[in-house]
C-alpha positions as CSV (number, residue, x, y, z in Angstrom):
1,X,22.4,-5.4,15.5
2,X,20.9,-2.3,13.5
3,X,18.5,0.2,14.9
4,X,16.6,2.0,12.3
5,X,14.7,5.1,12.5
6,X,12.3,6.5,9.7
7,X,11.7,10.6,9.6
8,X,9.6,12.7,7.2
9,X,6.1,11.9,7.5
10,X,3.7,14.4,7.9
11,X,0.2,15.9,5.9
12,X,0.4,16.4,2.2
13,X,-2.2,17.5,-0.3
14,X,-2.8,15.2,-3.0
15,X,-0.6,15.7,-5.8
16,X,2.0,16.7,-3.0
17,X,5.4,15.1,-2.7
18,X,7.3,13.8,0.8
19,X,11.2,12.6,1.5
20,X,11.3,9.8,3.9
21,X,14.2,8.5,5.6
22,X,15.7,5.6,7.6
23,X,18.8,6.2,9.4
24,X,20.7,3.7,10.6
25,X,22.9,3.4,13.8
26,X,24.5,0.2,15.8
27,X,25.9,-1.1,12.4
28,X,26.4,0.3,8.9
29,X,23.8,0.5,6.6
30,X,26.1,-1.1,4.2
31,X,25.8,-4.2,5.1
32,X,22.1,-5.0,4.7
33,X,19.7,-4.6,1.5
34,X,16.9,-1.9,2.9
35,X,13.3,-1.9,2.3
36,X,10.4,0.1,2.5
37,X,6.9,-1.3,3.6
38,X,3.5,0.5,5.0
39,X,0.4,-0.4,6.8
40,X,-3.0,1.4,5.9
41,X,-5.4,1.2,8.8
42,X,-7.3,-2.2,8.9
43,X,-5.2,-3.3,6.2
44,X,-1.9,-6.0,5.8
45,X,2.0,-4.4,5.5
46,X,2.5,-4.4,2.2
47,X,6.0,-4.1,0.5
48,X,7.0,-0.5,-1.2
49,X,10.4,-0.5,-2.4
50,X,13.6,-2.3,-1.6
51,X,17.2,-1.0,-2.6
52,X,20.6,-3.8,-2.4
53,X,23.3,-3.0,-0.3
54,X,25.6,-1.3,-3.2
55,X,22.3,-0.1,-5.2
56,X,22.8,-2.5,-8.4
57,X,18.8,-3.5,-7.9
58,X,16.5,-1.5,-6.6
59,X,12.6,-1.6,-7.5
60,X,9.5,-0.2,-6.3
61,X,5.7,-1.8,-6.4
62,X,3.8,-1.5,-9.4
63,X,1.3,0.6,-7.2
64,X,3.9,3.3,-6.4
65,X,6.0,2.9,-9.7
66,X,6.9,6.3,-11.8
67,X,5.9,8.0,-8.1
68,X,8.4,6.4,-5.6
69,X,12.0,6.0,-5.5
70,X,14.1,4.3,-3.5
71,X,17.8,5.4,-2.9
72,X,20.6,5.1,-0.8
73,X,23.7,6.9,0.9
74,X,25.4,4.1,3.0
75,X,28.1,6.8,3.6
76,X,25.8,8.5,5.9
77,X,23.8,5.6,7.1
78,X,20.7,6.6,5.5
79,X,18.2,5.5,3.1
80,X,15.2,7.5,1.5
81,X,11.7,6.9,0.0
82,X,10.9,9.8,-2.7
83,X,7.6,9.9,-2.8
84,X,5.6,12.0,-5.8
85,X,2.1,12.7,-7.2
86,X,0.4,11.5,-3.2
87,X,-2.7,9.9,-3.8
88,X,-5.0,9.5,-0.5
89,X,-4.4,5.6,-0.8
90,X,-1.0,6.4,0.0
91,X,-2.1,7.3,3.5
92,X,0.0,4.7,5.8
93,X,2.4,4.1,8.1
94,X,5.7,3.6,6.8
95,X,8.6,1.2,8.1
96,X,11.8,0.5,6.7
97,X,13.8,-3.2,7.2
98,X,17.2,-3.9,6.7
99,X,17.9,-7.6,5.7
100,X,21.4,-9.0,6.4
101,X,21.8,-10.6,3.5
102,X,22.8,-7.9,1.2
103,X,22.0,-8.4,-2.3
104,X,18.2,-9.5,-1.6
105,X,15.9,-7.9,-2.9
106,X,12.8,-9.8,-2.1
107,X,9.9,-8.2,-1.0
108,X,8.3,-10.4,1.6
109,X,8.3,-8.8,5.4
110,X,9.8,-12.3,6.7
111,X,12.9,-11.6,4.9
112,X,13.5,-8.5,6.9
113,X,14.4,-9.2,10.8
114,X,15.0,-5.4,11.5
115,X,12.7,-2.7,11.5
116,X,12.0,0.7,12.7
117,X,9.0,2.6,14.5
118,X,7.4,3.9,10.9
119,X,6.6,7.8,9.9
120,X,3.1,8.5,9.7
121,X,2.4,9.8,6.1
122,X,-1.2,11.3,5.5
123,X,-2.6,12.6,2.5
124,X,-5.7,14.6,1.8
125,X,-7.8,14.8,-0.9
């Protein structure tokens, strides 16, 4: 099965940007749709972004949208999270998921049976 592991968290200002990425080992990339997701404190995971397998959908929530984007190199195992214009609401844990079947793009946290640890992302105001 895939291991995933998220990198690139850290403390922005607000109005500051941030690169997160998931890097995958154990099994390509390639052959899973990836998602992004994040947990405030106190708060539900909530869905973030989700890309196919071979990038022909990819879509961010409408609370992130025209300040996330969600991409994809599955030659080097790895998928990012752009992430533009912080607000402190975006402060969150982050996860990626990988979901086997490849052309999903659904944003519910059942579909996705893989996960990693999550890259703490705080923003200040």
């Amino acid at each position: 099965q895939v291991q995933l592991a998220e990198t690139g968290g850290g403390l922005v200002q607000t109005g500051g940007s941030l690169r997160l990425s998931c890097t995958a080992s154990g099994r390509p990339l390639s052959r899973y749709a990836m998602a992004w997701f994040r947990q405030a404190p106190g708060k539900e995971r909530e869905f973030v972004a989700v890309i196919t397998w071979n990038k022909w959908y990819a879509s961010v929530a409408d609370s992130v949208k025209g300040r996330f984007t969600v991409s994809r190199m599955n030659a080097e195992n790895t998928g990012f999270l752009q992430m533009n214009s912080l607000q402190p609401e975006d402060t969150a844990m982050y996860y990626c998921a990988a979901n086997p079947n490849t052309n999903s793009y659904s944003s519910e946290r059942a579909a996705y049976p893989y996960w990693g640890q999550g890259t703490q992302v705080t923003v200040s105001s």
